[in-house]
VOROVO-277133 format. One line per 5 residues: number of its first residue (from 1); their letters; for each residue y, x, z of C-alpha. Coordinates in steps of 0.25 Angstrom, whole numbers, plus 5000, padded with zeros to 4 digits. Each point is the difference from the previous one (the first is absolute). Layout:
N
NUM) a) Y/X/Z  ...
END
This chain:
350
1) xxxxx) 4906/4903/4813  4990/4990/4995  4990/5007/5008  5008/5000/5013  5001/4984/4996
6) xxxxx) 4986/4997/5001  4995/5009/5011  5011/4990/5007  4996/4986/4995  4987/5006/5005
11) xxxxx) 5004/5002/5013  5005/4985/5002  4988/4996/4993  4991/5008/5010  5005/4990/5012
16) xxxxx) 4993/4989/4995  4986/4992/5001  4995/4987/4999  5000/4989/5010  4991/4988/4998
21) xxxxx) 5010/4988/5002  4991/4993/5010  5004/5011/5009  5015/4997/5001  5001/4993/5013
26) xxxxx) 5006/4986/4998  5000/4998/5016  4999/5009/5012  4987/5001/5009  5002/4993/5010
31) xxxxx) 5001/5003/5013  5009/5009/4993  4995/5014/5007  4985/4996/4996  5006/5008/4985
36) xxxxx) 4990/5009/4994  5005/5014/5004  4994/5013/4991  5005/5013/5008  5002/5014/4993
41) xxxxx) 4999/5014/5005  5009/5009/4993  4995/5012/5004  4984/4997/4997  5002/4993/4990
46) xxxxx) 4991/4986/5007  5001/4986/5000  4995/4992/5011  5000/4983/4998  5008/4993/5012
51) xxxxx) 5006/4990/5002  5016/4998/5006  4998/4995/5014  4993/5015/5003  5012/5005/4999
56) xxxxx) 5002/5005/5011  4988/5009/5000  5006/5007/4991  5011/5003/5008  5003/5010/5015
61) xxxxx) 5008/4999/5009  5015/5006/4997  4999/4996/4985  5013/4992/4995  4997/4989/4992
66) xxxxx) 5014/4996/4991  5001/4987/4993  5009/4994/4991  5007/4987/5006  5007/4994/4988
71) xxxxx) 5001/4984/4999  4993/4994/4987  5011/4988/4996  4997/4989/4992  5007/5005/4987
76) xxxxx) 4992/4991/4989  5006/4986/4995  5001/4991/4989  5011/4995/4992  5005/4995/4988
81) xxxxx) 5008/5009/4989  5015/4993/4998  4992/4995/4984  4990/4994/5009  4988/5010/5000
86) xxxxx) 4991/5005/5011  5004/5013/5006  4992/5008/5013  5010/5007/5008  4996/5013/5008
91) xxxxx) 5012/5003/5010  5000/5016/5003  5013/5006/5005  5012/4993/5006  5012/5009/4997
96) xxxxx) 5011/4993/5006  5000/4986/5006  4993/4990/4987  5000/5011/4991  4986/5005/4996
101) xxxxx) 4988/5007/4991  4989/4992/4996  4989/5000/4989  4999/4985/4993  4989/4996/4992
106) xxxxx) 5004/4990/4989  4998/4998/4986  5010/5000/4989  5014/5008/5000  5005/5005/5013
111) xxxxx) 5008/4990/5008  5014/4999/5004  4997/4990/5012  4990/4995/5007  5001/4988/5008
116) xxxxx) 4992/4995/5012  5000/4986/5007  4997/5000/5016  5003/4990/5010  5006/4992/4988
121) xxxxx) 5011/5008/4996  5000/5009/4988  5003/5014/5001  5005/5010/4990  4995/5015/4999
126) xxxxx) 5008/5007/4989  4994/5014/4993  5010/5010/5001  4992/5012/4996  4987/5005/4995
131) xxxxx) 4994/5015/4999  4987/5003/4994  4990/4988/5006  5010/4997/5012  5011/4990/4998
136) xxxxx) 5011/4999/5012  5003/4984/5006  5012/4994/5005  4997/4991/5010  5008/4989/5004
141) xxxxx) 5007/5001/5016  4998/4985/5002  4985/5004/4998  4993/5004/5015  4989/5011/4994
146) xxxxx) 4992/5002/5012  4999/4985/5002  4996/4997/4986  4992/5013/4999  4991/4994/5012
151) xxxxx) 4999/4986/4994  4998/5002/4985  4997/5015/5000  4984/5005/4998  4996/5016/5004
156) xxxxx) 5002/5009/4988  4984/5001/4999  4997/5011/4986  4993/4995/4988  4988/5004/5003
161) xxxxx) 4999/4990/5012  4999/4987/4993  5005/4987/5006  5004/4986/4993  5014/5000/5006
166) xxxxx) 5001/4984/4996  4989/4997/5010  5001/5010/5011  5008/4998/5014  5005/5015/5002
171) xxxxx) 4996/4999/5015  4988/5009/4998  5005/5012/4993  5012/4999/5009  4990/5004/5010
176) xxxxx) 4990/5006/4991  5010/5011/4994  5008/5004/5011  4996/5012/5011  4998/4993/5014
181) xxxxx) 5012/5013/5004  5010/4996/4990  5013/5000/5005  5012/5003/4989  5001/4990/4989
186) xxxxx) 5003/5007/4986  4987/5003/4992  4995/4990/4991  4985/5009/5001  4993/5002/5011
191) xxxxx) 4996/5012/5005  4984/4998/4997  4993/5009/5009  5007/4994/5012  4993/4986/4997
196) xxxxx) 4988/5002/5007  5006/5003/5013  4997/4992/5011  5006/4999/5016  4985/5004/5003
201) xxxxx) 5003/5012/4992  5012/5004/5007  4994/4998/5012  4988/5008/4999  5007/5012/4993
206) xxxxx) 5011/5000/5013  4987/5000/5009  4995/5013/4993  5014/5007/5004  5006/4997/4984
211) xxxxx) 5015/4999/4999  5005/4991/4990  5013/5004/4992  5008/4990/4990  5009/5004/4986
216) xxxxx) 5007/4990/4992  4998/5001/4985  5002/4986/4992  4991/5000/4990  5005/4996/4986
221) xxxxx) 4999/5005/4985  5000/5014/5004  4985/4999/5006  4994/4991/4991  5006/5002/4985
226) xxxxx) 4991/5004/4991  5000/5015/4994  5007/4997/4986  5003/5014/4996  4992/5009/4989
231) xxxxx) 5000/5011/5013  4998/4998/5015  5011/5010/5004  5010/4989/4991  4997/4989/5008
236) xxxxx) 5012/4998/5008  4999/4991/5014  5009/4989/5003  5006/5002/5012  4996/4992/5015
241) xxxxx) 5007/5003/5010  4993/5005/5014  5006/5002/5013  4992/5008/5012  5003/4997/5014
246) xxxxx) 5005/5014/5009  4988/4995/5008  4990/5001/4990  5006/5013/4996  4997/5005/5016
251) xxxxx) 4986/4995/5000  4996/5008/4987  5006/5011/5006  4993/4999/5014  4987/4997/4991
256) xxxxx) 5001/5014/4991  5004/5007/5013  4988/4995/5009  4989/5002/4989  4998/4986/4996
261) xxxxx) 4998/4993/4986  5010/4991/4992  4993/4988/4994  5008/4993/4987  4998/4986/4999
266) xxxxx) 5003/4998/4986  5006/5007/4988  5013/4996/5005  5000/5005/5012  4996/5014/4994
271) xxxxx) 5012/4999/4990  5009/4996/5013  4996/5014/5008  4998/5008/4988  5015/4996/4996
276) xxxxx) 5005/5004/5012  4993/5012/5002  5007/5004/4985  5014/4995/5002  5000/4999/5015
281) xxxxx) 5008/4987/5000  4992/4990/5009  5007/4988/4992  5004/4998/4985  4994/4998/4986
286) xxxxx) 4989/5006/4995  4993/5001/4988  4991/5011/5003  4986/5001/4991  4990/5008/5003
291) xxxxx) 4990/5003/4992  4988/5013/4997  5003/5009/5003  5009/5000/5012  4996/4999/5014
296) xxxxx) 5002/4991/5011  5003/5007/5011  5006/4988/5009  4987/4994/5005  4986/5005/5001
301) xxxxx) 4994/4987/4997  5002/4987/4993  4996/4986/5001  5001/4994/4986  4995/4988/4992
306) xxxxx) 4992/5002/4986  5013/5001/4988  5002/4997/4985  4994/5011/4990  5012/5008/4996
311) xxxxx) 5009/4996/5012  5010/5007/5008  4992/4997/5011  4987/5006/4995  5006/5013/4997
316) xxxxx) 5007/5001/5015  4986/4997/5004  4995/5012/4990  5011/5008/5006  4995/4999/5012
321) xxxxx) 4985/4999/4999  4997/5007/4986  4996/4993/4987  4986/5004/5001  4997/4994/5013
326) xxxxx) 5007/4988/4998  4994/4997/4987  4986/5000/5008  5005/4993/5010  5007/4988/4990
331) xxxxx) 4984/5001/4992  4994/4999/5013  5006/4987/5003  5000/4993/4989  4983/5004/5001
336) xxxxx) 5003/4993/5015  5007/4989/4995  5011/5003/5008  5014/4989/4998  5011/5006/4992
341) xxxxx) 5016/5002/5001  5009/4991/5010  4991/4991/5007  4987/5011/4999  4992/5009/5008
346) xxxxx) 5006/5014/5004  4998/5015/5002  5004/5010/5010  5003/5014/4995  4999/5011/5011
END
């Protein structure tokens, strides 16, 4: 048994390599398409540097492009503890109207209120719940969430993207942090890979006879909680709910049938399709994690950002593209310089 638990703690271990933090993208390239793109053949094992407005070289006629178009909101803001402390708060779901799970950042003991002060009136959120690191907030109904969430609310960057949120107008990220397709507010992450698309993209790829398809996933802990457990196979997701539209579900259809190629643009997208293709329920909640040694066999390729050393999303990648590959590819661009995680360069698996 000891054995069986270190071949394990291995395996985790395996999915790992070390970044220089001068590559973890602190803004995106902008134009935003002008990204650095590193393209991997699966089936000879190359690489090729590129860079994202290509694109559509890449692509032929009758290939279905799908992309996730879930709405980044501004769930991060700042308010007092009911003893006076700082807390950050990190909205995620809203399970009825005012009543929701968020993650606060606050020293001291856990608190039993926390006030905030906007348009000069105070404004008392009670905790009436906590599991694990999520605690679960009562909000007031004379409080106007979306209102206040636009005024006072900054976009729920990760940690790694570093901002001094004292001095910062939000405006940028707002725009920064958000796919230019979005379309469904509820994920407080963006759906990386989706950043670097442009109109001019779209454009070009619809001239080369390229259908473009959209899920919804909303992006929330599921995609990007770190793997806690001693095995990768007892990591358990938290569930995002997904929908896909019966016209999306047509186009993959007429895709397969006609010959043509499906393209993932992003991690979530493929956990979109490849829950459905499991269950065959085009809307619910998932919390599918796919890891080596499964197979993907809802898209033949996969636009994707560069992830986090041990992260779900690097092994859906691996899934995908195999280990090997993407550990020359991931050493390849670090020797490139490429940018790193959300607002980084990308690659495209065929």
């Amino acid at each position: 048994m000891e054995t069986m638990e270190l071949q394990n703690q291995e395996l985790l271990e395996t999915y790992s390599y070390e970044l220089p933090s001068e590559l973890i993208a602190q803004e995106p390239v902008d134009p935003r398409d002008h990204a650095q793109m590193l393209v991997l053949n699966r089936q000879n094992q190359t690489m090729e540097d590129s860079v994202f407005f290509l694109l559509p070289k890449y692509l032929k006629k009758g290939d279905l492009l799908v992309r996730n178009n879930t709405k980044v909101f501004p769930a991060r803001f700042f308010a007092q503890k009911g003893t006076g402390g700082k807390v950050e708060v990190l909205l995620m779901e809203e399970w009825e109207p005012g009543l929701w799970n968020a993650l606060l950042k606050k020293r001291g003991k856990p608190p039993q209120e926390i006030i905030i002060h906007w348009q000069e009136d105070e404004y008392k959120i009670k905790v009436v719940g906590k599991e694990g690191h999520i605690y679960l907030l009562q909000f007031p109904d004379s409080l106007n969430m979306a209102q206040f969430l636009e005024s006072k609310g900054y976009m729920p960057l990760p940690p790694y993207i570093k901002r001094d949120y004292k001095n910062l107008s939000s405006g940028k990220d707002r725009k920064d942090y958000q796919t230019i397709f979005a379309k469904h507010t509820g994920a407080y992450a963006a759906p990386t890979a989706g950043l670097h698309f442009t109109e001019r993209t779209f454009q070009e790829l619809q001239k080369k006879g390229v259908s473009i398809a959209e899920v919804t996933l909303h992006v929330g802990l599921g995609t990007f909680l770190p793997i806690q457990s001693k095995y990768i196979e007892d990591h358990k997701m938290h569930k995002e709910y997904y929908s896909i539209p019966q016209e999306t579900l047509e186009s993959l259809q007429t895709t397969k049938e006609k010959g043509g190629r499906i393209l993932a643009v992003g991690t979530t997208t493929v956990r979109t399709l490849e829950s459905y293709l499991r269950t065959q329920k085009k809307e619910g909640w998932t919390d599918l994690f796919i890891y080596p040694p499964q197979k993907i066999h809802s898209v033949d390729m996969l636009l994707t950002n560069f992830h986090l050393p041990k992260s779900t999303l690097l092994l859906l990648v691996s899934a995908f593209a195999g280990w090997p590959l993407i550990r020359k590819a991931y050493q390849h661009a670090i020797s490139k310089k490429y940018r790193f995680y959300s607002y980084g360069d990308c690659m495209l698996i065929q």
